[in-house]
Backbone bond lengths (Angstrom), bond angles and torsions (degrees), N, CA, C in turn:
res aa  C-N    CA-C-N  psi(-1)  N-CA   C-N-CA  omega(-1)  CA-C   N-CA-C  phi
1 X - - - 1.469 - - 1.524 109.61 -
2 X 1.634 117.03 129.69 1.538 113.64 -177.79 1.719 90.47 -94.09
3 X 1.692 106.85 -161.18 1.147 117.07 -176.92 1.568 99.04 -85.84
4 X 1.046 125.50 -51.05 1.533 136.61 -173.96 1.874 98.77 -45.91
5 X 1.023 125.68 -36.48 1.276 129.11 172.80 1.823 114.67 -60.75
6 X 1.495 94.84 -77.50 1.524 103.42 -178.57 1.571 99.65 -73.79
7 X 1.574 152.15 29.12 1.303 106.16 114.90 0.944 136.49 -74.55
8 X 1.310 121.69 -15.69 1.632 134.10 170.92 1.769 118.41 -48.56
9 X 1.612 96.86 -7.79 1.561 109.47 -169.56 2.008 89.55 -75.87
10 X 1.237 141.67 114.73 1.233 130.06 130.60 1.326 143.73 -51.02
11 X 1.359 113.06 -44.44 0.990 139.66 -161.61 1.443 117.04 -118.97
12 X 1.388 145.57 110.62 1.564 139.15 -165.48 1.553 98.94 -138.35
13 X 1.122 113.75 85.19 1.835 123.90 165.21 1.416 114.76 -84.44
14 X 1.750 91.54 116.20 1.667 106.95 -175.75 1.977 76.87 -97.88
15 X 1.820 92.72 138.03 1.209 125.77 140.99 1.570 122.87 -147.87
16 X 1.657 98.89 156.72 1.822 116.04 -156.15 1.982 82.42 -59.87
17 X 1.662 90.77 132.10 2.096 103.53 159.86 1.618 91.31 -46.59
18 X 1.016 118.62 -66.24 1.932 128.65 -155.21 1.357 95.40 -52.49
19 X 1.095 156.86 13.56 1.474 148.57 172.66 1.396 119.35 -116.90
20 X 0.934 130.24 68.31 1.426 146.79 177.92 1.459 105.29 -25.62
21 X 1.366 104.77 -63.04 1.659 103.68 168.35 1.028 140.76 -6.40
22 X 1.505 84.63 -81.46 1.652 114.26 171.76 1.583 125.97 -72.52
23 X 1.107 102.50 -10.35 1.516 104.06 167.24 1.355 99.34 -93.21
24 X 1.186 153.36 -107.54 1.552 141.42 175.05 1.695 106.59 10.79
25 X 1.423 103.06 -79.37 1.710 81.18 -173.86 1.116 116.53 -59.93
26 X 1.319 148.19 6.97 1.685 143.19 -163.70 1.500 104.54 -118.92
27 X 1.374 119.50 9.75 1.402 116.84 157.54 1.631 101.27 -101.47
28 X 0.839 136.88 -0.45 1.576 124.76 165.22 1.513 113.45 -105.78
29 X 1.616 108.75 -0.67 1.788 98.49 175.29 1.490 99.03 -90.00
30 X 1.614 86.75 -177.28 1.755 108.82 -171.77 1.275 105.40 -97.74
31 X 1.133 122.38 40.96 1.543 112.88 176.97 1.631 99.30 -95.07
32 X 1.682 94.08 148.97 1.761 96.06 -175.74 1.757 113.61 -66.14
33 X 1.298 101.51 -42.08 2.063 115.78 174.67 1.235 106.01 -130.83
34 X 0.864 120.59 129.37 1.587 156.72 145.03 1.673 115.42 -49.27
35 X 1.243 131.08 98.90 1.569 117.41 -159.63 1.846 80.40 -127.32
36 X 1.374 112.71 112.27 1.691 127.82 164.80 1.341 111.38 -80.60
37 X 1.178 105.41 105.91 1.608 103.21 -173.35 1.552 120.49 -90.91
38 X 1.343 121.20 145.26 1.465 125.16 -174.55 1.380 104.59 -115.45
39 X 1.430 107.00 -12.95 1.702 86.57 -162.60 1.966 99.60 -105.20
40 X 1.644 101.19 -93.57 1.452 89.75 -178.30 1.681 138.04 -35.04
41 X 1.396 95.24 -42.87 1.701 104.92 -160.23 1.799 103.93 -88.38
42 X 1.577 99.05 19.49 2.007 97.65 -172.59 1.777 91.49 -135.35
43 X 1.365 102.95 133.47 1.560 101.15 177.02 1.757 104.50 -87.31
44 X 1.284 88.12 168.88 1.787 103.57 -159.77 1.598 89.63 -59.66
45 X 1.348 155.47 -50.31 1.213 160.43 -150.87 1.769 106.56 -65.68
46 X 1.303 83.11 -14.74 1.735 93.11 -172.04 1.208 127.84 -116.16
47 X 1.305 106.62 -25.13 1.430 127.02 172.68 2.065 115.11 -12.98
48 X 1.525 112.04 -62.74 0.640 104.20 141.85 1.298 166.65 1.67
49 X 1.199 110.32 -88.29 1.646 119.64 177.74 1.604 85.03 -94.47
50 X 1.300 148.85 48.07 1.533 151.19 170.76 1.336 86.36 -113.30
51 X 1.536 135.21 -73.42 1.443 157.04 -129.26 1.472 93.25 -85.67
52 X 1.685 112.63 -65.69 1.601 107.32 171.56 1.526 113.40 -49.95
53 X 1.470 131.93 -53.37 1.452 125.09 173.11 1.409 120.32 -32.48
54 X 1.581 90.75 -44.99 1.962 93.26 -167.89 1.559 108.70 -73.20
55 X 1.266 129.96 -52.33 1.274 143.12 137.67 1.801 110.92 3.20
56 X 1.155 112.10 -48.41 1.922 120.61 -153.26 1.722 70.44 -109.28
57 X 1.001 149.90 -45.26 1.545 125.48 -125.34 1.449 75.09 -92.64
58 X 1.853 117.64 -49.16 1.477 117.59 -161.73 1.269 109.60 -50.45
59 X 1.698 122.04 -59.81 1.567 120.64 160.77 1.350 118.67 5.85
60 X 1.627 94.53 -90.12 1.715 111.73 -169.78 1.396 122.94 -70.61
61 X 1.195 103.46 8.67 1.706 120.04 141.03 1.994 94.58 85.12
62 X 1.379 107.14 163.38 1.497 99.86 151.07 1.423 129.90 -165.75
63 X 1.615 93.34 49.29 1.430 130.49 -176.77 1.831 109.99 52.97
64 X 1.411 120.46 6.83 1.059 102.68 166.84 1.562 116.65 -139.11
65 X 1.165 139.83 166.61 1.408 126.10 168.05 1.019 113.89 -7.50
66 X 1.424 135.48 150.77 1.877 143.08 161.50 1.413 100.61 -144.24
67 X 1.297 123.16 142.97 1.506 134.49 169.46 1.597 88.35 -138.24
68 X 1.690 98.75 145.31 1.902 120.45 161.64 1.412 109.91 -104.84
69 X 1.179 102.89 98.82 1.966 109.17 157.70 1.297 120.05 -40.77
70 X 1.277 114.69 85.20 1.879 109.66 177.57 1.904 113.30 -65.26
71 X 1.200 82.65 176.51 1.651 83.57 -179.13 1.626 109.81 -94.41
72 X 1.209 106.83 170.88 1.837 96.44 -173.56 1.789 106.27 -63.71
73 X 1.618 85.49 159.59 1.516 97.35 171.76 1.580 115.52 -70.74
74 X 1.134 120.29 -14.30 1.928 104.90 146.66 1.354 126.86 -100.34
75 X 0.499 102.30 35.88 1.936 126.18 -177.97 1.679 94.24 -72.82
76 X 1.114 113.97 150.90 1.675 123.00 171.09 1.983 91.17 -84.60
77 X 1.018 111.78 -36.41 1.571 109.57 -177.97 1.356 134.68 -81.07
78 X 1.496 100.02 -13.64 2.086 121.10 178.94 1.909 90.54 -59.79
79 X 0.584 136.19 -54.54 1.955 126.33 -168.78 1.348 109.63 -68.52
80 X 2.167 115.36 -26.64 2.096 89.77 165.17 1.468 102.71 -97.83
81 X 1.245 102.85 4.13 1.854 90.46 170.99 1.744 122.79 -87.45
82 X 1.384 81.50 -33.15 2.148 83.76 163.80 1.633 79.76 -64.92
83 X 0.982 110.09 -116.21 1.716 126.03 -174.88 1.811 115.16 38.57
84 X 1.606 88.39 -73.41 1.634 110.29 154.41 1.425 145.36 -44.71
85 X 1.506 108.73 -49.28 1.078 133.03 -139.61 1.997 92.66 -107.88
86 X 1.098 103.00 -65.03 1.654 105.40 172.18 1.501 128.17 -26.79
87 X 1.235 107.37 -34.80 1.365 122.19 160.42 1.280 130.27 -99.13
88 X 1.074 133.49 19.15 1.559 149.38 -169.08 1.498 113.99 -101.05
89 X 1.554 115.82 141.81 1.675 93.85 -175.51 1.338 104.32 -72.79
90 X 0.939 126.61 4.57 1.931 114.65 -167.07 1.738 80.54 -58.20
91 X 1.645 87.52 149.04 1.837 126.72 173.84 1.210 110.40 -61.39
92 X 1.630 92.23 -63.80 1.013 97.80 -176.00 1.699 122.87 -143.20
93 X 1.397 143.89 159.19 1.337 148.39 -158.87 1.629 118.65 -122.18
94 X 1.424 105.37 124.57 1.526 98.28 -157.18 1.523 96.23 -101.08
95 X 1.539 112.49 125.54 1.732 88.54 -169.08 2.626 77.92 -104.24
96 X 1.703 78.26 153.47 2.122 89.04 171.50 1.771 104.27 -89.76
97 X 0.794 90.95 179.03 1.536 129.58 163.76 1.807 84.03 34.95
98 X 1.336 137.14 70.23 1.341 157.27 -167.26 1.502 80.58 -87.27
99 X 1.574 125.81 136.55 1.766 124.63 169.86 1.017 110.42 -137.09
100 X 1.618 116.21 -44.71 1.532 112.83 174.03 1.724 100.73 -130.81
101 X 1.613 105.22 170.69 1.412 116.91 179.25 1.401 95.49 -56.46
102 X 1.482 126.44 -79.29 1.138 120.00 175.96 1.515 137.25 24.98
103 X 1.446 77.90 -81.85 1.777 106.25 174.51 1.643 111.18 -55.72
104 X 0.896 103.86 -55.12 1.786 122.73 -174.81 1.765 93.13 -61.95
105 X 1.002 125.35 -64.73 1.537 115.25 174.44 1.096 124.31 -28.74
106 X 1.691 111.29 -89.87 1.282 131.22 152.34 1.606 123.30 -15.04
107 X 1.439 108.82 -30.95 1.614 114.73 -168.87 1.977 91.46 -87.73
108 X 1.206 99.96 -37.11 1.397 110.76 -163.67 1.725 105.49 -87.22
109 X 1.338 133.35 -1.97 1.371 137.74 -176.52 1.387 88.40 -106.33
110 X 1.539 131.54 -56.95 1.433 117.80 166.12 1.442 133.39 -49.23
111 X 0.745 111.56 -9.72 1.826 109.71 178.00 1.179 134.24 -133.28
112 X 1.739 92.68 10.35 1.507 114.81 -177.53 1.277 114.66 42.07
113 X 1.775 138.05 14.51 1.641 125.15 156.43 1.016 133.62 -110.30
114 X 1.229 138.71 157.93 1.328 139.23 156.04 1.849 116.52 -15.83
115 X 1.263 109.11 134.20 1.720 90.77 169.47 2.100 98.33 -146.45
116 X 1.453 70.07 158.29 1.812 104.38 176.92 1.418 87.37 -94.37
117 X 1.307 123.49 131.31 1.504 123.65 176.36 1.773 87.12 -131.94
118 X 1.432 97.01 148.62 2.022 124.88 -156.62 1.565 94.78 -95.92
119 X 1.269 148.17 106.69 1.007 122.76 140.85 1.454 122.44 -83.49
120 X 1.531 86.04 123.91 2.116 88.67 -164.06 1.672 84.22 -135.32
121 X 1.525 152.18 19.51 1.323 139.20 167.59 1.797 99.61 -128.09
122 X 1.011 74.82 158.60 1.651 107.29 155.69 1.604 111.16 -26.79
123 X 1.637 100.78 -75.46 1.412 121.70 -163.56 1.519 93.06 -64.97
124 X 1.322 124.49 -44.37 1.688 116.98 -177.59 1.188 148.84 -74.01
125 X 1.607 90.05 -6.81 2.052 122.30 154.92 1.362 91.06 -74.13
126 X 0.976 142.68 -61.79 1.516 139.80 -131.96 2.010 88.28 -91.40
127 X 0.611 129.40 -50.06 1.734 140.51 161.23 1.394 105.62 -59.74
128 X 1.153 173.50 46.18 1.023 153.06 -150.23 1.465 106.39 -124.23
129 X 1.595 109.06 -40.86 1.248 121.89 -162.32 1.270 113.04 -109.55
130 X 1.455 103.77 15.75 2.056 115.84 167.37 1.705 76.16 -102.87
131 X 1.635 126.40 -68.79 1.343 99.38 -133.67 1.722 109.62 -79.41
132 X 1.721 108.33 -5.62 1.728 92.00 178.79 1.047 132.90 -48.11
133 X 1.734 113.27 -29.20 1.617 109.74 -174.77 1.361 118.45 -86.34
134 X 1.198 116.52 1.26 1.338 120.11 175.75 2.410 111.00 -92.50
135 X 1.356 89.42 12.28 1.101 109.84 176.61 1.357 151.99 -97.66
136 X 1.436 154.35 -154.60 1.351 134.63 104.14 1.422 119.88 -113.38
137 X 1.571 101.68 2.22 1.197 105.79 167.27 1.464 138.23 -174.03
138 X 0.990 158.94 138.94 1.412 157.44 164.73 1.475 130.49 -80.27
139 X 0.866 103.18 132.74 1.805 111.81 -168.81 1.591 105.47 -131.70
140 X 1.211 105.46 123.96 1.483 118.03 -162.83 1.781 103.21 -80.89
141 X 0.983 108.51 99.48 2.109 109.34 -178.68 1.339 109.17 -70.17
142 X 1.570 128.02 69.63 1.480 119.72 175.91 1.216 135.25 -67.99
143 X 1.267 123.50 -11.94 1.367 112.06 143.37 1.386 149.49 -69.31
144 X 1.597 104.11 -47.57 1.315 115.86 164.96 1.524 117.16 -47.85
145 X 1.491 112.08 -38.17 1.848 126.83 -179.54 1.554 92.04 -72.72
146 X 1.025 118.32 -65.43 1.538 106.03 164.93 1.867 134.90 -13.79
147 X 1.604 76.36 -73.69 2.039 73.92 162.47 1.687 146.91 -65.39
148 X 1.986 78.21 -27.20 1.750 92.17 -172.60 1.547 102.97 -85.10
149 X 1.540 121.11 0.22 1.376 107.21 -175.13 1.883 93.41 -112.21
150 X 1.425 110.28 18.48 1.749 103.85 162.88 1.724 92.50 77.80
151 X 1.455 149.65 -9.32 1.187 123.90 178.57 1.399 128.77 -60.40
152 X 1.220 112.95 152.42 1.635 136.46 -177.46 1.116 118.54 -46.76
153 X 0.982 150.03 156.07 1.789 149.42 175.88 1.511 90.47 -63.00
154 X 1.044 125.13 152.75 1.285 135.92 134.13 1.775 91.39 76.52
155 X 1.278 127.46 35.65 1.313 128.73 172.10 1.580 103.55 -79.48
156 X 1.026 110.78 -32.36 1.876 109.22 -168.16 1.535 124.30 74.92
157 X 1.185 122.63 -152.77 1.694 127.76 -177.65 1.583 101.96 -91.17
158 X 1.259 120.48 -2.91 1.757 95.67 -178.93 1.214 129.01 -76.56
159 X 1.681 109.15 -41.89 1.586 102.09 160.92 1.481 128.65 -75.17
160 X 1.311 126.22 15.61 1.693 139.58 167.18 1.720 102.21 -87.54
161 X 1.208 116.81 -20.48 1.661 111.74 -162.26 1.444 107.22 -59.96
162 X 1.003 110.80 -39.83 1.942 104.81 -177.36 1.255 93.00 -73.21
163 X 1.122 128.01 -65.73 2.016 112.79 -174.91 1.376 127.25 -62.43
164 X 1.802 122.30 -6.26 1.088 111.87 176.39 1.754 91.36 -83.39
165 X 1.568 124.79 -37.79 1.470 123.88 -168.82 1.475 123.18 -58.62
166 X 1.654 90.68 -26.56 1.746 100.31 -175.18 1.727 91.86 -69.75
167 X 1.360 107.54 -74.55 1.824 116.05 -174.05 1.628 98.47 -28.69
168 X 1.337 131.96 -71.37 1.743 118.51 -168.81 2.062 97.11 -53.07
169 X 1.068 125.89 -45.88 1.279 121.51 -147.24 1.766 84.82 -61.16
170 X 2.126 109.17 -72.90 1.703 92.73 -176.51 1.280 119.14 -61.28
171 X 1.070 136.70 16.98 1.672 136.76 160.32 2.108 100.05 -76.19
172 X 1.140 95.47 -76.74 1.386 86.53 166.11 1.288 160.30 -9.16
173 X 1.498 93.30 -79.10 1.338 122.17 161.19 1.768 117.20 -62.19
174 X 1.420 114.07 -28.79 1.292 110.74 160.66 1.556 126.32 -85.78
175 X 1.456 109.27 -2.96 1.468 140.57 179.18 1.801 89.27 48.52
176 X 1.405 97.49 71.03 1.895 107.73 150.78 1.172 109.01 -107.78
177 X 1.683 110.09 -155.94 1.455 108.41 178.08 1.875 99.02 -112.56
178 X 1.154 114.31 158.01 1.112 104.02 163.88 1.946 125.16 -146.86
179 X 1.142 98.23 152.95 2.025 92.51 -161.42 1.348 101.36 -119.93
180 X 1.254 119.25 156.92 1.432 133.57 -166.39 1.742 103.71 -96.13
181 X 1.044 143.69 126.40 1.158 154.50 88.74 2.079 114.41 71.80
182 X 1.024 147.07 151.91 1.603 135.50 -148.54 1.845 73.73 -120.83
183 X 1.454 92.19 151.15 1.634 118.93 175.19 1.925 94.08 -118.97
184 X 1.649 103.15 116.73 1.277 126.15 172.60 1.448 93.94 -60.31
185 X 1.055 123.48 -66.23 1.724 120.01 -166.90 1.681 137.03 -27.15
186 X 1.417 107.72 61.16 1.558 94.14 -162.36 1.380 127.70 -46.34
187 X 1.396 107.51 -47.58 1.528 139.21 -166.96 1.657 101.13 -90.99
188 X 1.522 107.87 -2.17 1.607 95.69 172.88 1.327 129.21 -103.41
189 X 1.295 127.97 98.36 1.583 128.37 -152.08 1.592 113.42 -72.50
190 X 1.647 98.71 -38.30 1.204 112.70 -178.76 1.159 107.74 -58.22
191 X 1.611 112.68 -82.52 1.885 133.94 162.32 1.642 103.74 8.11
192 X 1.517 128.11 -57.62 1.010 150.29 -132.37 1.980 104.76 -100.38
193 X 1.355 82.36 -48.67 1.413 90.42 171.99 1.686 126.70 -67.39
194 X 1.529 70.42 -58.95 1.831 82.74 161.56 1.713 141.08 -30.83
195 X 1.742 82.96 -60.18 1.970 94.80 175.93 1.573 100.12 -66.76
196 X 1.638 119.16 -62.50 1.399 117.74 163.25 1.740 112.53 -2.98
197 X 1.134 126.36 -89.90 1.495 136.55 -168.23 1.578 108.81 -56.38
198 X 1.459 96.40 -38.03 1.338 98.26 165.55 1.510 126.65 -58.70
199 X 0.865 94.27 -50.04 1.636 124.09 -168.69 1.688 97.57 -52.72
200 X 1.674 110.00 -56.57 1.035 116.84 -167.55 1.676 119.00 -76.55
201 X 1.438 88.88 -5.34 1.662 94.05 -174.15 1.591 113.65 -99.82
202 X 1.272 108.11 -5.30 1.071 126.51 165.89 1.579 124.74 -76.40
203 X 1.318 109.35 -18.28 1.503 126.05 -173.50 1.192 122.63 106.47
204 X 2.006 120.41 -10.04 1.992 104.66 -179.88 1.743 93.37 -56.45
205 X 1.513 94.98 170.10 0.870 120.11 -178.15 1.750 108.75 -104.64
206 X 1.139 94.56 -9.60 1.972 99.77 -176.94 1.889 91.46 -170.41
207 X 1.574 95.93 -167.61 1.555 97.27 -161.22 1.746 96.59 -157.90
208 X 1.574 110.59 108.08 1.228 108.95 171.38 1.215 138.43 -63.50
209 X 1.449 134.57 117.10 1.437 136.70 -170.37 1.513 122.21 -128.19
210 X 1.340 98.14 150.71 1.654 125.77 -159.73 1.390 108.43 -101.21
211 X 1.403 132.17 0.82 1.238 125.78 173.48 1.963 113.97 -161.40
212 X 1.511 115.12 144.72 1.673 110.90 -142.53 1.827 95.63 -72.10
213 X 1.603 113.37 -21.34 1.331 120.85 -177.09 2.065 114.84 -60.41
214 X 1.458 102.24 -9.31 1.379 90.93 -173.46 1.397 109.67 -124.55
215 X 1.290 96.93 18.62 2.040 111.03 154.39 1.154 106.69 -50.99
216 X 1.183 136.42 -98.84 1.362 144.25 -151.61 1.687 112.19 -43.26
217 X 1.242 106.87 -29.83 1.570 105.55 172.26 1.530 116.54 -60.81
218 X 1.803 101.26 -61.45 1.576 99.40 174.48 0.906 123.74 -76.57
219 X 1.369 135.01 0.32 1.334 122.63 162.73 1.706 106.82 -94.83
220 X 1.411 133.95 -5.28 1.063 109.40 133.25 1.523 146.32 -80.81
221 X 1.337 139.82 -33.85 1.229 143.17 158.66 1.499 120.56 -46.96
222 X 1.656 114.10 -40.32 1.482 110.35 172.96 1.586 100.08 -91.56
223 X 1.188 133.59 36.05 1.649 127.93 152.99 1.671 107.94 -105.08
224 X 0.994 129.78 160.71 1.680 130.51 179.29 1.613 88.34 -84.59
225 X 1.084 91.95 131.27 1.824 116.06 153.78 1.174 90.83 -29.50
226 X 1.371 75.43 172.82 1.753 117.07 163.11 1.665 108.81 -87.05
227 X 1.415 101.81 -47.78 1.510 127.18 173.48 1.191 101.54 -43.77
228 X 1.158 117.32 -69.32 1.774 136.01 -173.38 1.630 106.84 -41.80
229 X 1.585 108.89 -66.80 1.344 107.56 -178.79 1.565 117.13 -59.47
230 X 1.430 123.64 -39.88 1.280 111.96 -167.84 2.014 98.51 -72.11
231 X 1.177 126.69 -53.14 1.232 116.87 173.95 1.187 128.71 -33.30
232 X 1.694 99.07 -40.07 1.891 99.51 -179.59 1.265 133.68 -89.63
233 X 2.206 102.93 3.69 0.956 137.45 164.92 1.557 110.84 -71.15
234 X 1.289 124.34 -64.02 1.248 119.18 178.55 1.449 112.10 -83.51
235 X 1.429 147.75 38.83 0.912 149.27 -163.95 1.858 101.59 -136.61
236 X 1.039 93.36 -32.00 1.637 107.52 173.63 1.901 107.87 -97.55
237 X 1.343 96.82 -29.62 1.583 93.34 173.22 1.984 104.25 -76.13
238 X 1.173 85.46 -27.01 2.284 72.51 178.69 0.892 87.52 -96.64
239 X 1.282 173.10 -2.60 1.294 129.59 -163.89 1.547 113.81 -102.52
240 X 1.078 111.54 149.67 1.652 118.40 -158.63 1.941 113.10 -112.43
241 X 1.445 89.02 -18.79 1.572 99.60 -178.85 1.517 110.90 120.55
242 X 1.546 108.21 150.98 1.723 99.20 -170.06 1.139 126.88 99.99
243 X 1.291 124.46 -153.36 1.587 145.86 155.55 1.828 118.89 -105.86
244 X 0.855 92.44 90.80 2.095 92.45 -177.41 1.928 87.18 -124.43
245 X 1.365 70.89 -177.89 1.810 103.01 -178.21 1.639 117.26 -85.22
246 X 0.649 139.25 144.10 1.616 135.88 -168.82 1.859 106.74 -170.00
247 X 1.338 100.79 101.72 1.610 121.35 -173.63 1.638 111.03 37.38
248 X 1.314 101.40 50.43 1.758 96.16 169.14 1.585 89.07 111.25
249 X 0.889 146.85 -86.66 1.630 165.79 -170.09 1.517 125.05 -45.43
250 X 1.200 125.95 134.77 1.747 123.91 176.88 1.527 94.78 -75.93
251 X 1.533 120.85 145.61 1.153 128.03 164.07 1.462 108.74 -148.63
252 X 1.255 110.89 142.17 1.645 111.99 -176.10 1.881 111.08 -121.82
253 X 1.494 96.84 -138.79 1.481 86.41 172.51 1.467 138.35 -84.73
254 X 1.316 93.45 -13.33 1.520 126.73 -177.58 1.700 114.33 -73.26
255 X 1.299 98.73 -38.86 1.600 103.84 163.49 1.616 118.06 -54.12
256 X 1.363 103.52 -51.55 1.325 109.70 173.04 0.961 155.32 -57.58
257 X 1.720 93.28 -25.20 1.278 122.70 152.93 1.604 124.57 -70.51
258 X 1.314 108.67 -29.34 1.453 101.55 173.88 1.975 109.24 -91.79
259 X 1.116 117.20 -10.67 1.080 112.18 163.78 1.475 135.53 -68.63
260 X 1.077 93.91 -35.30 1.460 104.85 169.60 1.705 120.94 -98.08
261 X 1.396 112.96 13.70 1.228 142.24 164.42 1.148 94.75 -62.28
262 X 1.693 115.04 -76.69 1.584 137.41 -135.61 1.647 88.34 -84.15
263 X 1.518 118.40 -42.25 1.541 104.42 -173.28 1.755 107.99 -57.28
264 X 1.669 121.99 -51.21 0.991 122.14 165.18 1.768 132.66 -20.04
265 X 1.221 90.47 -55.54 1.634 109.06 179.14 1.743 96.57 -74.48
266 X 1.281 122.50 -55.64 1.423 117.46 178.03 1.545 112.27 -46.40
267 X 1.217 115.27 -40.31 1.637 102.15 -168.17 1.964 103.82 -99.01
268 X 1.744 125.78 -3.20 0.991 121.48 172.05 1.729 106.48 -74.00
């Protein structure tokens, strides 16, 4: 998988390797990647039979992208998950709690794959823009960043806004892909939509999720309208070159360029 691929990912549903369940039904949903997780969502007793699951599930394929969430690189378990994992079809390997390039190297010379590295600390906002290029991508860990920066219950996204902006900016600037952060809210449709637009207006390129019911949202909000495409349709059909007028608005070449960006992505 290049980068040009996994931004096309909208949608990235982490579920626990150890749940058989949930892996079976998650080869027939619409999520763009499939991320089998070993580390948070599996208790230490299990770890184990998590890593072999993810391993067997990747095998039997599930017609769409798959990445395995390893456990951190100080983990008592990061040495059978390289071990494991290096040879596994997963695409691609999501390493957590990403702090310095270093790590991300080193994580990435051991396991010979591609990796999604988590910024979920303190130290990994403040690093962000050494370790993207050693990447294909960044994924903003809002909870975990949540805890390590001491916030309040029920604080929400306002004190995350400078660290979710830094994570898209070194995503950028290293031109990876980068994804927004899991919405606790199961039962909240609105909640969901909301961060979504947010999310997307911020620049992720997709939006990681924790349960199969809140697919269809992000994979609609992170797709271009309908609205979107027909505007950026006639916006490239007038434009003549330069700076001119275009339905009320200055637009130059740069518009055009992102218009025919978004059709691109619309018809990939």
């Amino acid at each position: 998988m290049d980068v040009a691929s996994l931004q096309l990912c909208r949608s990235l549903l982490f579920l626990p390797a150890s749940n058989p369940r949930a892996i079976e039904k998650a080869r027939g949903l619409d999520a763009d990647m499939i991320v089998l997780d070993c580390e948070d969502a599996v208790k230490p007793e299990d770890k184990g039979a998590a890593r072999a699951a993810a391993v067997a599930a990747v095998a039997g394929g599930f017609g769409k992208p798959v990445a395995i969430r390893m456990n951190t690189t100080t983990s008592q378990w990061f040495a059978d998950d390289v071990e494991a994992f290096r040879t596994s079809g997963a695409e691609v390997l999501v390493l957590p709690k990403a702090e310095t390039p270093q790590q991300v190297q080193d994580g990435a010379m051991l396991v010979g794959k591609p990796l999604l590295a988590m910024i979920e600390t303190a130290s990994g906002v403040l690093n962000a823009a050494a370790i993207a290029p050693h990447t294909l991508g960044l994924v903003a860990g809002t909870n975990d960043l949540s805890a390590d920066l001491e916030l309040p219950a029920g604080a929400g996204r306002a004190p995350l806004m400078h660290s979710l902006q830094v994570t898209v900016l070194a995503a950028r600037a290293a031109r990876v892909a980068v994804f927004d952060g899991v919405y606790n809210g199961l039962e909240d449709e609105e909640g969901l939509i909301a961060q979504c637009v947010e999310g997307r207006s911020f620049g992720f390129d997709g939006k990681s999720l924790i349960h199969p019911s809140q697919i269809e949202i992000a994979n609609r909000i992170f797709s271009p309208s309908e609205a979107e495409i027909e505007t950026a349709e006639r916006l490239i059909a007038a434009a003549t070159g330069g700076a001119e007028r275009f339905e009320g608005k200055m637009i130059e070449t740069l518009h055009v360029d992102q218009a025919r960006a978004l059709l691109r992505k619309a018809r990939r």
